[in-house]
C-alpha positions as CSV (number, residue, x, y, z in Angstrom):
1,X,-6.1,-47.2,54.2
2,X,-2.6,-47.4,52.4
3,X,-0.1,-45.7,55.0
4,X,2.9,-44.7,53.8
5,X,6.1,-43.7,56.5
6,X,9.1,-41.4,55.7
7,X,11.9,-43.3,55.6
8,X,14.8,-41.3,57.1
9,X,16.3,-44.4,58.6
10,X,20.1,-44.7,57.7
11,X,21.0,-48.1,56.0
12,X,24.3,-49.5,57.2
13,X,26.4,-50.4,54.7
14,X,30.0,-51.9,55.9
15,X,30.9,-52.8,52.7
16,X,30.7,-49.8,50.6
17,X,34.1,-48.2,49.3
18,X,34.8,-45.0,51.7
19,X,36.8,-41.9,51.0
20,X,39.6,-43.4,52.4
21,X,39.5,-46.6,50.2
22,X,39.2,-44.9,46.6
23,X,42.0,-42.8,47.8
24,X,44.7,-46.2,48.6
25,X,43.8,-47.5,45.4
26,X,44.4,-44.8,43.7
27,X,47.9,-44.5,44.9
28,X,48.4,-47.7,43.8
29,X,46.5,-47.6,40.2
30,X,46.8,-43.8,39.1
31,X,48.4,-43.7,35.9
32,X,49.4,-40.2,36.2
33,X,51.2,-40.9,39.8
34,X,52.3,-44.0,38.5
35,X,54.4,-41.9,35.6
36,X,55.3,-39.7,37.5
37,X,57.1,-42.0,40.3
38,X,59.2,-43.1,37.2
39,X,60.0,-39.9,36.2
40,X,61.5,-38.8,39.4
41,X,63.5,-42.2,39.1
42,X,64.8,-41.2,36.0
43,X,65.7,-38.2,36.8
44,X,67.5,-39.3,39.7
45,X,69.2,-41.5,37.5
46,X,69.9,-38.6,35.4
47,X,72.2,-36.6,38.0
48,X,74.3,-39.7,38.9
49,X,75.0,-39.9,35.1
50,X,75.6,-36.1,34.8
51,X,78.2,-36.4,38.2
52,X,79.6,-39.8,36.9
53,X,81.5,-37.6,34.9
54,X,83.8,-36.2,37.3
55,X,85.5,-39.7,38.3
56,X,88.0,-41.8,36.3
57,X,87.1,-43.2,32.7
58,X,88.6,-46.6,32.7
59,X,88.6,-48.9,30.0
60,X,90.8,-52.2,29.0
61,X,91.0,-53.5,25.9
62,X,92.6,-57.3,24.8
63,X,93.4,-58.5,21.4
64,X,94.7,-61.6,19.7
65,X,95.3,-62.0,16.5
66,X,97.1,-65.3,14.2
67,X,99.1,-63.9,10.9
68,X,99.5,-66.4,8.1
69,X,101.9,-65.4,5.6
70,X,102.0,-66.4,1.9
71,X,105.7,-67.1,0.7
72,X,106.7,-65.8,-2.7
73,X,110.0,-66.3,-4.1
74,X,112.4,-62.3,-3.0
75,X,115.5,-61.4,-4.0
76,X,115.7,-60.4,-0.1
77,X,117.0,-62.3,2.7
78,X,114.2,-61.6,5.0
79,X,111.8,-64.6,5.3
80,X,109.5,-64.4,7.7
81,X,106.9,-66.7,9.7
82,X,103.6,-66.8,10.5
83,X,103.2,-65.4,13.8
84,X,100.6,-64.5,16.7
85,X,100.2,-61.5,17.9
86,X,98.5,-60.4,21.7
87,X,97.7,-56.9,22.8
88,X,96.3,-55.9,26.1
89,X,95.6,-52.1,26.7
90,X,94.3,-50.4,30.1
91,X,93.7,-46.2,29.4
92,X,92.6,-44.3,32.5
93,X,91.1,-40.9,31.2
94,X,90.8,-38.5,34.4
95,X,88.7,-34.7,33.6
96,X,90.8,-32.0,35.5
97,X,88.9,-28.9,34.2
98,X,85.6,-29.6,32.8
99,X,83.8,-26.3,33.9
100,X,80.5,-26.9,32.0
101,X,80.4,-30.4,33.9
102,X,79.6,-28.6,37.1
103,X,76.6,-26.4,35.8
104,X,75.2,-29.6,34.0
105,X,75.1,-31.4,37.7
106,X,73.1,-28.1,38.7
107,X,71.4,-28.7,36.3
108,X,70.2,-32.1,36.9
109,X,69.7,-31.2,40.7
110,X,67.0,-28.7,40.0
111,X,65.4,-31.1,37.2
112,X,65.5,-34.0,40.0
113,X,63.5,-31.3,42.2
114,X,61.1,-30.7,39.7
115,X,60.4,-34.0,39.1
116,X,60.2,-34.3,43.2
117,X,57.7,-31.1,43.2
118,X,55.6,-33.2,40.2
119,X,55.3,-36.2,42.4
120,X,54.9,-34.6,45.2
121,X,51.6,-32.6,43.7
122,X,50.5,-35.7,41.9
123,X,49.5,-37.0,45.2
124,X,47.6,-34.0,46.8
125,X,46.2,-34.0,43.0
126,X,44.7,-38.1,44.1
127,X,43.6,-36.0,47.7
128,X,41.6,-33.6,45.9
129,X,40.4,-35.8,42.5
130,X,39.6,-38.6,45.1
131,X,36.9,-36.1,46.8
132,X,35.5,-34.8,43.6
133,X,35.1,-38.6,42.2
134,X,33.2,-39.8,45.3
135,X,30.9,-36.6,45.6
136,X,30.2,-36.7,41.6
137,X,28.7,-40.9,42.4
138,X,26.7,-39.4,45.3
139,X,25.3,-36.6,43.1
140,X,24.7,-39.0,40.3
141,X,23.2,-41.7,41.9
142,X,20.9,-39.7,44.5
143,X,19.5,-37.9,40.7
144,X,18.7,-41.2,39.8
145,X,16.7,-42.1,42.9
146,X,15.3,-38.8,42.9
147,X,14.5,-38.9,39.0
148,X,12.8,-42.5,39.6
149,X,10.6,-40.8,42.4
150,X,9.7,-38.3,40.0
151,X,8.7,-41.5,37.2
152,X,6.6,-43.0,39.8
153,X,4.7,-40.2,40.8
154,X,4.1,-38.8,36.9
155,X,3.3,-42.5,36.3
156,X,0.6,-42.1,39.2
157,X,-0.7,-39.1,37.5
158,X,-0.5,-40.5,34.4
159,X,-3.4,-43.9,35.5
160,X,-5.3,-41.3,37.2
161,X,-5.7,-38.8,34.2
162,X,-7.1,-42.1,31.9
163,X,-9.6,-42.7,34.3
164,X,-10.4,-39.0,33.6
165,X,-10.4,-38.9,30.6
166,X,-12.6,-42.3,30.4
167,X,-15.0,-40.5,32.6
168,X,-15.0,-37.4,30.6
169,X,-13.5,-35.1,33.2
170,X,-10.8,-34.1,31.2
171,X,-10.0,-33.7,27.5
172,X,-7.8,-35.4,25.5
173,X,-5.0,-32.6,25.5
174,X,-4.6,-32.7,28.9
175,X,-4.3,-36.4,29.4
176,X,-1.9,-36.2,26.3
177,X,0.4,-34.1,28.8
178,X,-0.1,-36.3,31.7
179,X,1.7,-38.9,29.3
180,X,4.2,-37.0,27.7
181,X,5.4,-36.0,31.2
182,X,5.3,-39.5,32.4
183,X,7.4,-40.6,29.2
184,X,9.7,-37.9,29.8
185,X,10.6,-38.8,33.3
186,X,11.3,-42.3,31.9
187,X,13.8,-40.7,29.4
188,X,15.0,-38.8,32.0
189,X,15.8,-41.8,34.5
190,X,17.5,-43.5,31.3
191,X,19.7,-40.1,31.3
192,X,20.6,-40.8,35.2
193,X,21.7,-44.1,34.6
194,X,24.0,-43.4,31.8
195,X,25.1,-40.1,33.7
196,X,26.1,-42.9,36.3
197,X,27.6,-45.1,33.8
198,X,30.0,-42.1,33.0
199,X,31.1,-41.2,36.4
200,X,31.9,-44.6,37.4
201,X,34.2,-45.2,34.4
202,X,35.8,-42.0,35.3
203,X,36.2,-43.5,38.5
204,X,37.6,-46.7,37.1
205,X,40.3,-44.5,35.1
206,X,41.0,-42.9,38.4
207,X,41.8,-45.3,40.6
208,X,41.5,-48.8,38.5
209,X,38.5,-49.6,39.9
210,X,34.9,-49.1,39.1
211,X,33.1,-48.3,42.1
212,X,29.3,-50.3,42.3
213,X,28.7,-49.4,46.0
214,X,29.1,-46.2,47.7
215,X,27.7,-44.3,50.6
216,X,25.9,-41.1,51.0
217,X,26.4,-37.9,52.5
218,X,24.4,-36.6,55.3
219,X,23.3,-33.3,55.9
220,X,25.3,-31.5,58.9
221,X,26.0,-28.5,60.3
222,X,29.3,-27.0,59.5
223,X,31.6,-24.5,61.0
224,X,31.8,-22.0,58.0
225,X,36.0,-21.0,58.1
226,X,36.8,-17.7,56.5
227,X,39.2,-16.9,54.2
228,X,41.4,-13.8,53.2
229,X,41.9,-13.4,49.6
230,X,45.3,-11.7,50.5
231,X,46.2,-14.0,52.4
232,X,45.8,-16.9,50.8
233,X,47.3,-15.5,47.4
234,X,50.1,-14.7,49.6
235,X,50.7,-18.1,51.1
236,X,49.6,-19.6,47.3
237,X,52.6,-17.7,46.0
238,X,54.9,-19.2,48.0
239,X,53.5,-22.7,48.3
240,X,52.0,-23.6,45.3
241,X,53.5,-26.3,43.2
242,X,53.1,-24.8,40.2
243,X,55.0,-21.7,40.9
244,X,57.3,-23.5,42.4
245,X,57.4,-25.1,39.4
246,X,58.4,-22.1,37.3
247,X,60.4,-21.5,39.8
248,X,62.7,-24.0,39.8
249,X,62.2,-23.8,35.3
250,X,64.1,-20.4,35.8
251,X,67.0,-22.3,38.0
252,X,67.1,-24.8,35.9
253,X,67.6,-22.4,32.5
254,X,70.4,-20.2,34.6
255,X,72.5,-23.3,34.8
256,X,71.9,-24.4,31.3
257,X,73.3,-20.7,30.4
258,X,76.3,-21.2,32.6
259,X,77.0,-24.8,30.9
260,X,76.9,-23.4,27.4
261,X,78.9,-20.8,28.4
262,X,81.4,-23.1,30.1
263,X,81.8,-25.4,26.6
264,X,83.8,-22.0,25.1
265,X,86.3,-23.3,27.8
266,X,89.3,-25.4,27.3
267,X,89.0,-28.4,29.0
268,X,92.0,-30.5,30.2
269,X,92.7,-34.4,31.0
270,X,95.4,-36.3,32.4
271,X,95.5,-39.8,30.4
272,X,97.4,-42.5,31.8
273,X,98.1,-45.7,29.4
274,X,99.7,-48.9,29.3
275,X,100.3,-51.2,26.6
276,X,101.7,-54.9,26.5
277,X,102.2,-56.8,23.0
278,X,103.5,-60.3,22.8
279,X,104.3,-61.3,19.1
280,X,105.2,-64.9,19.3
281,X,107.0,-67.6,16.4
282,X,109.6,-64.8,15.2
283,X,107.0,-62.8,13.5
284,X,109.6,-60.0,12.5
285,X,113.1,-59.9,11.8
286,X,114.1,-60.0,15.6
287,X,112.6,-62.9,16.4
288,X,109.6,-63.5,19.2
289,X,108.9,-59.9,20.8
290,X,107.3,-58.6,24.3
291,X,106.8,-55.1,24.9
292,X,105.6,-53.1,27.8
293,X,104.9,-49.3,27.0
294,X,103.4,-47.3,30.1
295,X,102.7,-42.8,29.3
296,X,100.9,-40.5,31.0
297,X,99.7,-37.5,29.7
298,X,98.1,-34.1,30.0
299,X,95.8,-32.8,27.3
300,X,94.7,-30.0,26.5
301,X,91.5,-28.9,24.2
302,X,90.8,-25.4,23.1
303,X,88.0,-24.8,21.4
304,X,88.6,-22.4,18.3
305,X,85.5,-22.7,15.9
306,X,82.7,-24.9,15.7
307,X,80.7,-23.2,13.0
308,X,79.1,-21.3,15.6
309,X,77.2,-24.0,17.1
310,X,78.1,-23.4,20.7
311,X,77.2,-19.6,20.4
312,X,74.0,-20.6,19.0
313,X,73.1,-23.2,21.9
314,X,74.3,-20.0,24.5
315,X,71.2,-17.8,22.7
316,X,68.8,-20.5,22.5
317,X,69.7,-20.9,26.4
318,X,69.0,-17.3,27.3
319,X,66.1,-17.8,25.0
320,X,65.0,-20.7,27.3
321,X,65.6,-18.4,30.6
322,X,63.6,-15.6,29.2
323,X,60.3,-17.8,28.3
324,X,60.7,-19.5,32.0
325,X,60.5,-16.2,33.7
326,X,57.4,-15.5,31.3
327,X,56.0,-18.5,32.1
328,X,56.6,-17.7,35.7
329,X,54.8,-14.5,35.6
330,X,52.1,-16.4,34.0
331,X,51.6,-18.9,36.8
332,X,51.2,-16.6,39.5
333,X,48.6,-14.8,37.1
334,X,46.3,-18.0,37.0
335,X,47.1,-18.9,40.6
336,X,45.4,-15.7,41.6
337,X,42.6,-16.0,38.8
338,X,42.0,-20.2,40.1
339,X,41.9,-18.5,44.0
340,X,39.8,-15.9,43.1
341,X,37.0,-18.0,41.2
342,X,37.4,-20.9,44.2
343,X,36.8,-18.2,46.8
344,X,34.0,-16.8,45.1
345,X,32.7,-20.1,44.5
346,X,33.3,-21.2,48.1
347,X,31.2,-17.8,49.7
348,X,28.5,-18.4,47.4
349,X,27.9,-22.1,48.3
350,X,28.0,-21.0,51.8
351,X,25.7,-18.9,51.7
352,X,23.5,-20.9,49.8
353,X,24.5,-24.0,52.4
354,X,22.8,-21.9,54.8
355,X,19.9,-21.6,52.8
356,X,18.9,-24.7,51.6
357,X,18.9,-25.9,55.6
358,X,16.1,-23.9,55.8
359,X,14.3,-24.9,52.8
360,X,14.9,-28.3,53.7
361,X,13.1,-28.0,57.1
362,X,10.3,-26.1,55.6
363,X,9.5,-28.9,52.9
364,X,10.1,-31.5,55.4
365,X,7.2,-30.0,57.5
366,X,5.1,-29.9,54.5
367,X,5.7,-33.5,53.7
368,X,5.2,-34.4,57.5
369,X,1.5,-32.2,57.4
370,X,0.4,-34.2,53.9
371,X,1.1,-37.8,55.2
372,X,-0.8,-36.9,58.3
373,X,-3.8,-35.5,56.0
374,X,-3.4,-38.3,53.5
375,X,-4.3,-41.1,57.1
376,X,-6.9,-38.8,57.5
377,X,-8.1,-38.8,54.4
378,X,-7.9,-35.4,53.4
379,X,-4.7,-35.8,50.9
380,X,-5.1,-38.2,48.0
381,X,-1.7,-40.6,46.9
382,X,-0.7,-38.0,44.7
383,X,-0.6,-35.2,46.7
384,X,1.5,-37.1,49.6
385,X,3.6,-38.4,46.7
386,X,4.3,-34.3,45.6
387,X,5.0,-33.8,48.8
388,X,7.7,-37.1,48.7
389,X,9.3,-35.6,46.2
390,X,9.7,-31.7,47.1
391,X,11.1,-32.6,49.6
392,X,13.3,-35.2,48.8
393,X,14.4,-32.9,45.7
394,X,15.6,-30.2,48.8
395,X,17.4,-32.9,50.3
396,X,19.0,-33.3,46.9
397,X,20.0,-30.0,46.1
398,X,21.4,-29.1,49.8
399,X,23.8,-32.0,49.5
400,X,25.1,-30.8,46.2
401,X,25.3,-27.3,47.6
402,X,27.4,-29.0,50.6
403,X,29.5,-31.1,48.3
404,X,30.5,-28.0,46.2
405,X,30.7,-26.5,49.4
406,X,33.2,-28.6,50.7
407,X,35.1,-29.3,47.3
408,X,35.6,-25.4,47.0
409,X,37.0,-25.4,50.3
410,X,39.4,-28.7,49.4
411,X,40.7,-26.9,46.4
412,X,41.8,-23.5,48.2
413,X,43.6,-25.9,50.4
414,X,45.2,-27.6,47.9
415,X,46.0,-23.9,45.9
416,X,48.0,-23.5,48.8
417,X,49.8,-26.5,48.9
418,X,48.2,-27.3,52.3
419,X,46.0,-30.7,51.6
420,X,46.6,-33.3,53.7
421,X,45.0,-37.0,54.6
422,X,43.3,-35.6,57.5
423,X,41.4,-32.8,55.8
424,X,40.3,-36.6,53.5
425,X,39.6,-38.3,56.7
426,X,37.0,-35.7,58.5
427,X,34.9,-35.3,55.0
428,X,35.0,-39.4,55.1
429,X,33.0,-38.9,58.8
430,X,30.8,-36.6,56.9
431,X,29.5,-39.7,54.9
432,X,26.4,-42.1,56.4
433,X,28.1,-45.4,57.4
């Protein structure tokens, strides 16, 4: 007699791509992280333009020129010669009162810090997307080993029902659904595999890579940690990158205000030049020429009327202010609606976590009772192979519950700006190695 073992044996695989792998690479790969690296360098690069503006403007300037002149017959006595002509100027331009210049290097500080908040939630963004990646491949491929489980035992069903039907124990309508249900699970492991297909391309997008080898998760026990929906809305308030996001929007539009403001402004420079000409082969009436001029000067611009342009750019900067303190109050309003539907997610799951232990011990039993009836005799193939699968669909369905589980959990801690490595690192022991 055929005797077939549950295999709950774990496979060692050294070689599979862990938590902590997907995660490196997508540090290195991530498009998103990788714009937003450049960003921040460009807006860094921004504000030492913007203060640039403060120092000395310094610019020298050289020119030499040959005149030929044409001779026609004068009446006058002046004939003169061709001549060169060399020119060197150096103008220093430094801004004494540039008011608006200040609020524009505000300015560019709190878009630098916006750019620094971006990058800086980019990368929990790679904690948390690395997680849901890897859980999606374990709940995609385990549905296709479960779904193939399901194909052999309707294809079992399926040899035995035309036997029956040769035999005349059963009619032709019900060994017609005996093969439409064996036909369906082949459709339906077709369906896994390109479910697969998607997730790993996903994957690919993520990180660069396409993952072909990855481990499971096992079923554990886990401490269930309680939340305070208070609380954390509290702590998300002041943490969260997104409000400080619009938070640092509505410093950034107070500044802008201030600059425009500041342009009505006179503004006033201190100019220092100096000039050297050489004309050479007595290119005017006195004969070769060198000249050194040297000025300094103060100048002073007063804006009268610009058509109305800078009072128009001062309203479309309060404008500005106004929709950033909108889009402020908006934030905080989806924060709490995100931390809300998380939490409630999160309780669900654990309840259900709880749950699905039991069912998973109770099918396991059942499995364990057919295999001993089916070496005594008692169970046919099929029955065992029922059994197989029950449980092994369990299994299935309490790891999904766990992986939600634990994802719900990830994103609270990530709503509060609290993800770190390590909270990446103890779901990576969670996985069978």
């Amino acid at each position: 007699m055929k005797k077939i073992f549950l295999l709950l044996l774990i496979s060692f695989n050294v070689d599979a791509t862990s938590l902590i792998d997907l995660h490196d690479r997508a540090l290195l790969h991530n498009i998103n992280l990788s714009q937003k690296n450049i960003d921040l360098s460009i807006a860094s690069e921004i504000l030492q333009q913007t203060q640039s503006s403060v120092f000395p403007d310094i610019n020298f300037t050289a020119r030499a020129s040959e005149t030929s002149i044409e001779r026609y017959k004068s009446s006058g006595s002046y004939n003169p010669a061709d001549f060169d002509r060399d020119t060197y100027n150096l103008t220093i331009k430094q801004p004494l009162f540039h008011l608006y210049v200040f609020d524009e290097i505000k300015k560019s500080k709190s878009l630098l810090q916006e750019n620094k908040i971006k990058h800086d939630d980019s990368r929990s963004i790679i904690i948390l997307e690395t997680i849901r990646h890897y859980f999606n491949l374990i709940k995609h491929k385990n549905l296709l080993s479960l779904n193939e489980l399901k194909k052999e035992l309707n294809y079992v069903q399926y040899q035995n029902a035309a036997k029956l039907l040769d035999s005349g124990n059963i009619t032709i309508q019900e060994y017609d659904n005996f093969r439409n249900t064996y036909n369906k699970s082949l459709i339906d492991v077709n369906i896994s595999q390109d479910n697969l297909s998607e997730t790993k391309n996903e994957v690919y997008m993520f990180s660069g890579k396409e993952l072909n080898d990855i481990n499971d998760i096992k079923l554990i026990k886990i401490d269930h940690e309680i939340f305070d929906i208070n609380e954390i809305i509290y702590n998300a308030n002041l943490n969260n990158s997104s409000i400080k996001l619009a938070k640092e929007n509505i410093r950034k539009s107070r500044h802008d205000i201030a600059s425009q403001k500041s342009r009505h402004y006179p503004t006033v420079d201190i100019i220092a030049e100096y000039d050297y000409i050489d004309i050479t082969q007595g290119g005017s009436q006195f004969g070769a020429t060198t000249r050194e001029d040297t000025s300094i000067s103060l100048v002073l611009n007063f804006p009268i009327y610009n058509g109305g342009y800078q009072t128009s750019k001062t309203r479309e900067a309060r404008l500005n202010y106004q929709k950033a303190r909108i889009d402020y109050n908006g934030s905080k309003r989806a924060l709490r609606n995100d931390l809300i539907d998380t939490l409630n997610s999160f309780n669900t799951n654990k309840k259900l976590l709880d749950l699905s232990a039991d069912i998973v011990k109770s099918n396991l039993k059942n499995f364990k009772s057919a295999q001993l009836g089916y070496e005594k005799g008692i169970y046919t193939d099929t029955k065992l192979l029922d059994a197989r699968i029950k449980y092994q669909t369990s299994v299935f369905e309490s790891k999904n519950i766990m992986m939600d589980y634990l994802f719900a959990k990830m994103k609270i801690y990530y709503l509060q700006n609290k993800i770190t490595l390590a909270d990446l690192r103890k779901i990576n022991t969670y996985l069978i190695w």
